[in-house]
N, C-alpha and C positions, 0 to 999 in steps of 0.2 A: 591520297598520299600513301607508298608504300615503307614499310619500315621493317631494316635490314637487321636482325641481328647477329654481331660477331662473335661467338664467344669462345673462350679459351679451352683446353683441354685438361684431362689432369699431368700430361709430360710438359705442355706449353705452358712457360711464364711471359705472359702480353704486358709487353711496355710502353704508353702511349706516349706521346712528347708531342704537346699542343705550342705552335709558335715555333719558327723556323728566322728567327732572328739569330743574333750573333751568341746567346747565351743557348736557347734550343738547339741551334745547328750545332753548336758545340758537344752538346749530351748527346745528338743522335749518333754524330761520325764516331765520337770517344766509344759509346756502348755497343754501337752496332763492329768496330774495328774490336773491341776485347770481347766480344761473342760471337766471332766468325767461325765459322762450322759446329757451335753448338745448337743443337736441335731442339734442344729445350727452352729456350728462351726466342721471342719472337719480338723487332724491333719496331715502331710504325711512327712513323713522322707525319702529321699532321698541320698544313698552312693554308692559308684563301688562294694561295699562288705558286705558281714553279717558280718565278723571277724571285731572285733574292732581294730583298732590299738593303741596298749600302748608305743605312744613315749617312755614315762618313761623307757621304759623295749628294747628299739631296739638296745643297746651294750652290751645289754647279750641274743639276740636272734644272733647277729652277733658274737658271741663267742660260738656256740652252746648248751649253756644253755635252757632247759626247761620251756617255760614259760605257764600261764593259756592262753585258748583261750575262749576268750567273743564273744559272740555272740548278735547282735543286734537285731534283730529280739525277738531273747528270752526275753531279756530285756523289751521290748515292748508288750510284751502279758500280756494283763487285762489292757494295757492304754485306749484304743479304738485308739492308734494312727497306724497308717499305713506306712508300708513302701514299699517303689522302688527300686530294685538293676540296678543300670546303672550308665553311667556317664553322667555329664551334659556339652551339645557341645555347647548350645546358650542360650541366656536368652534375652527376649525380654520383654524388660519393661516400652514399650508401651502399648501393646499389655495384659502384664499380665499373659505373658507365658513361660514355660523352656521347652528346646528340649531335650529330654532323647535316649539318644545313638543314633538320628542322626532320629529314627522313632518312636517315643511317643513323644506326646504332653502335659502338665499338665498345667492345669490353676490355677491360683493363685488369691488371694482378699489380703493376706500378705504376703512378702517372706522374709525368716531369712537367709539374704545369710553366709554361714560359710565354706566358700570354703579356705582352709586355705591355707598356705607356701609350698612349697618343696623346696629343694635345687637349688640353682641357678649354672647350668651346664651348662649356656650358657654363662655365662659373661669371661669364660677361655678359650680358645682352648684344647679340646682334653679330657674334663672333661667327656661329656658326651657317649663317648669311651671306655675310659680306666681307668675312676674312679668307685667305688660303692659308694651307696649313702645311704639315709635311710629315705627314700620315705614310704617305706611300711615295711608290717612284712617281705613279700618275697625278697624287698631289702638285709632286713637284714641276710634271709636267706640264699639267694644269695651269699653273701662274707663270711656266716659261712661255705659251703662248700667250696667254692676257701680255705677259712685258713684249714681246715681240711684235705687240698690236698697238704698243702705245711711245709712238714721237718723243710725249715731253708729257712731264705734271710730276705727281709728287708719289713716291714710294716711302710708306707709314709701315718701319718692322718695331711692332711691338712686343718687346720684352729683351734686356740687353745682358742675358744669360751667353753663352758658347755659343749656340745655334742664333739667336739674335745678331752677334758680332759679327759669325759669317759669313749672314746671308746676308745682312747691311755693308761688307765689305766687297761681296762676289756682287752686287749689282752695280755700287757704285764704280766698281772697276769696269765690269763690261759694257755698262749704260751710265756712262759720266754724264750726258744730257738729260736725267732725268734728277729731279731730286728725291734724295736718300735723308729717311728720320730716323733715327734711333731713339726707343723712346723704353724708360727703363725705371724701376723703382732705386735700384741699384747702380752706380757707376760701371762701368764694362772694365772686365778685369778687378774687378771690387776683391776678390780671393787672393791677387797676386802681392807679390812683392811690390815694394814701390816703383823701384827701375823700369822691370818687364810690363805696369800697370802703365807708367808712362806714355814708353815705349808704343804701345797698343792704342793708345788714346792720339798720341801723335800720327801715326797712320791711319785712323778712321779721319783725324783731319784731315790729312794729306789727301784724302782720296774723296772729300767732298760729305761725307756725313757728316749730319747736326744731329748733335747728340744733345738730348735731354735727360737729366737724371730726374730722381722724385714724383716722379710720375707714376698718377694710376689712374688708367681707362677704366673708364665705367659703361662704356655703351661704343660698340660699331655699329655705325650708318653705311647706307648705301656709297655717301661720297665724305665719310670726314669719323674722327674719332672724336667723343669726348671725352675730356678728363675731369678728375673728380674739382669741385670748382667751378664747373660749368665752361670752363674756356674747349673752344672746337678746331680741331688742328685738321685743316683741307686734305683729303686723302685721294689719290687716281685707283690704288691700290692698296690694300692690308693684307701684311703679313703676318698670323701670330704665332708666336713662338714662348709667351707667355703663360706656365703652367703646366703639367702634364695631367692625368689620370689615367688609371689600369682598369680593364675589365672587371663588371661587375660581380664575373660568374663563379670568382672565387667564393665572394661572400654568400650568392646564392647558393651556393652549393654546400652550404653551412661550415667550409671550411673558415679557422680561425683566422682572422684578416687584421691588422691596424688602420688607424684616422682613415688613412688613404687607401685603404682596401688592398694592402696588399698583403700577402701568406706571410701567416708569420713563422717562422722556422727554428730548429734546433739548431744544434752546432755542426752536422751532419747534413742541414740545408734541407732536412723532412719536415712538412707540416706540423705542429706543433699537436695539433690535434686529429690528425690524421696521416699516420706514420707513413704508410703506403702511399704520399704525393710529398711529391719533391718539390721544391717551389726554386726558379732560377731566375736571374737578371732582373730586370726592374720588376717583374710580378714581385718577389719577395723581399721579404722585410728582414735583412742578416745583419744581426749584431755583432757586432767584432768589438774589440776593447775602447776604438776611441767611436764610437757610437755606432748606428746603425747604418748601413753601405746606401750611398747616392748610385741611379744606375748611370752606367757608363761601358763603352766598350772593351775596356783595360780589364773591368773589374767583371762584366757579363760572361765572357767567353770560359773565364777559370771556372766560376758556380758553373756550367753547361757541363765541364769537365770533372767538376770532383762530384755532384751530383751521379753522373755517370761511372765513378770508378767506386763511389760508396756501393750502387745497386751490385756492380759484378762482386764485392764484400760481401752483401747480404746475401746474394743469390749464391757464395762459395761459405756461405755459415759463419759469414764473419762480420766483426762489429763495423762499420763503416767509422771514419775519422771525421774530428773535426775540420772544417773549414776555415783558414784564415789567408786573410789578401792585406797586403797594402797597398796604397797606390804610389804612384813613380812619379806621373807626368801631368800637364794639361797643355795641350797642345791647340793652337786656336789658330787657324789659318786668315787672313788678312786679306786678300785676292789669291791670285796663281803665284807670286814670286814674292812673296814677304808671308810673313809670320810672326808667332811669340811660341816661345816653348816655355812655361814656368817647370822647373822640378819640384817635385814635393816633397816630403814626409809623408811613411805610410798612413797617418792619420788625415792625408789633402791639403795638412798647412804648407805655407808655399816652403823652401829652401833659398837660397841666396844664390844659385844654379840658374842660369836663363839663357835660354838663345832667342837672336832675334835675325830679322832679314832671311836671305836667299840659304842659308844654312838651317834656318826653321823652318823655312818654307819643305827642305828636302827630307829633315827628318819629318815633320808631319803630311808629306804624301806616302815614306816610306811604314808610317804606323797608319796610316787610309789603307793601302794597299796589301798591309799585313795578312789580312781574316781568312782571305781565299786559298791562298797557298799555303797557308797553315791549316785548315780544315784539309787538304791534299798530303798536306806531310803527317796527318794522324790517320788517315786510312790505311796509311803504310806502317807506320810507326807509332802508335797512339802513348809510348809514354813521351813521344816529343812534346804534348800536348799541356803537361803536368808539370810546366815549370811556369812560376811567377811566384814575384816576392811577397811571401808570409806575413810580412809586417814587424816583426820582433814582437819587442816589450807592445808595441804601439795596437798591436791584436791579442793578447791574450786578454784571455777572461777567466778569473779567480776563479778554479775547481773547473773549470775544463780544459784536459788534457787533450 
């Protein structure tokens, strides 16, 4: 095994940004578009892959549906920022350094860690066996061939969170011959208003899902779920979508982590305990006034960007700002032509605001298809990147300004 080492200079400031999701991509375009022709600062993005993954889009790549494939790299040409295809095995932040696939070395002066969620497949027996998941695109690919091999039987998505609702509504619509279970601790739509919760429960009937609430699986089999109780619900195929978990390499890396291991941070979105790493979208743990931030794409893309407009602060001798988001929306798509859009309060409680049907349906393709031409319009323009709503009263926090 040979082992490369990168290291910095004393004119070069190395900024590494681990995770090329919608909150990473965000920090790299922002930082590398406001350090374009400075020669002292050196940018490097870092992912297992050039293809981008569009969460938004991974229950209609698992339904065999056609989707755009982005490319990072592409995106990245004319930033001067750099990228790495690997994964990252260790992150030593003593030292100032990430181990890339076990034999490259890269050095670091700031690291954006954005190493985000996948599905937690350990917390069950038998999930990470005999479920599919939607980890990646080729996850989702993955389960659109198994469904494109299978006639008839029973499709088991467990967990009836956002992702649960959609991908029990995208199959039932493209494969009404097969049967669809929603199987959930919580009722779908549990967060909304009543109407829009209705609404949303009326259409998973409509379209042929049997939905069970109070449910919790204890064990995936090769052909059936159990629930706790002992009762075995017949399965052809499982879907889980119940649960996340973040990498563990925050914590190994002695950075300071919560329950869930994920970075916990200042108001400025810096490690708590290690100033020189930035922690963005689901890797981190951001307090805001009405608690600490769920990850989400509304709310990932902003930390990728203010993360990024604090370092060019620090790197111009200046204090970096606080961070504060509300959020607006929850947008849940139903199949291709219906929907629910709830509105929020910046705190995620619902509003008395909803849309429903082919009107939902259009704003939530036109907020799926946002990410891309927006990461486009900040290499040109990067303060276009720096606008979302603050939250008011709903984010502040006593004594930070």
């Amino acid at each position: 095994m040979t082992t490369h080492h990168e290291t910095g200079t004393a004119t070069t400031h190395h900024v590494l940004i681990l995770g090329a999701g919608y909150a990473g991509l965000a920090a790299a375009i922002q930082l590398a578009a406001r350090t374009k022709g400075r020669e002292d600062v050196q940018v490097t993005l870092v992912n297992p892959q050039e293809r981008f993954t569009e969460r938004l889009r991974l229950h209609m790549s698992a339904t065999g549906q056609q989707v755009g494939e982005m490319n990072i790299p592409e995106l990245l040409e004319g930033t001067g920022a750099g990228f790495v295809r690997g994964w990252v095995t260790a992150v030593d932040a003593t030292a100032k350094i990430v181990r890339i696939d076990d034999n490259r070395v890269l050095h670091y002066d700031t690291l954006v860690y954005g190493l985000g969620s996948v599905a937690d497949t350990a917390a069950v027996p038998g999930v990470e066996h005999h479920a599919y998941t939607f980890n990646s695109v080729q996850d989702a690919e993955l389960l659109a061939d198994r469904l494109a091999r299978l006639d008839s039987g029973t499709v088991v998505v467990c967990g009836s969170g956002l992702t649960g609702i959609e991908s029990a509504a995208e199959i039932a619509e493209r494969r009404p011959e097969l049967n669809v279970v929603l199987l959930g601790r919580q009722e779908p739509g549990a967060a909304m208003s009543p109407k829009p919760k209705a609404y949303l429960q009326a259409a998973l009937a409509r379209l042929g899902v049997r939905v069970r609430t109070g449910i919790e699986v204890v064990k995936v089999l090769p052909d059936s779920v159990e629930l706790a109780g002992g009762e075995n619900i017949a399965a052809d195929v499982v879907l889980w979508t119940s649960g996340t978990r973040v990498s563990p390499l925050a914590a190994a890396a002695g950075l300071t982590v919560d329950e869930r291991g994920r970075v916990v941070t200042d108001a400025a979105l810096r490690s708590v305990s290690h100033p020189d790493v930035y922690a963005v979208g689901d890797a981190a743990a951001i307090r805001q006034g009405y608690g600490v931030m769920h990850g989400t794409c509304q709310g990932g893309m902003p930390t990728g960007v203010h993360a990024a407009v604090s370092i060019v602060r620090a790197l111009n001798g200046k204090q970096p700002k606080p961070f504060r988001f509300g959020y607006y929306h929850t947008p849940v798509s139903l199949g291709r032509h219906d929907a629910v859009v709830q509105f929020t309060h910046p705190d995620d409680s619902p509003r008395r605001v909803y849309l429903t049907g082919r009107m939902a349906a259009r704003y939530k393709e036109t907020v799926t298809a946002s990410p891309w031409p927006t990461y486009g319009r900040m290499k040109k323009m990067p303060a276009s990147g720096a606008f979302w709503p603050r939250g008011g009263r709903f984010t502040r926090i006593r004594g930070v300004r």
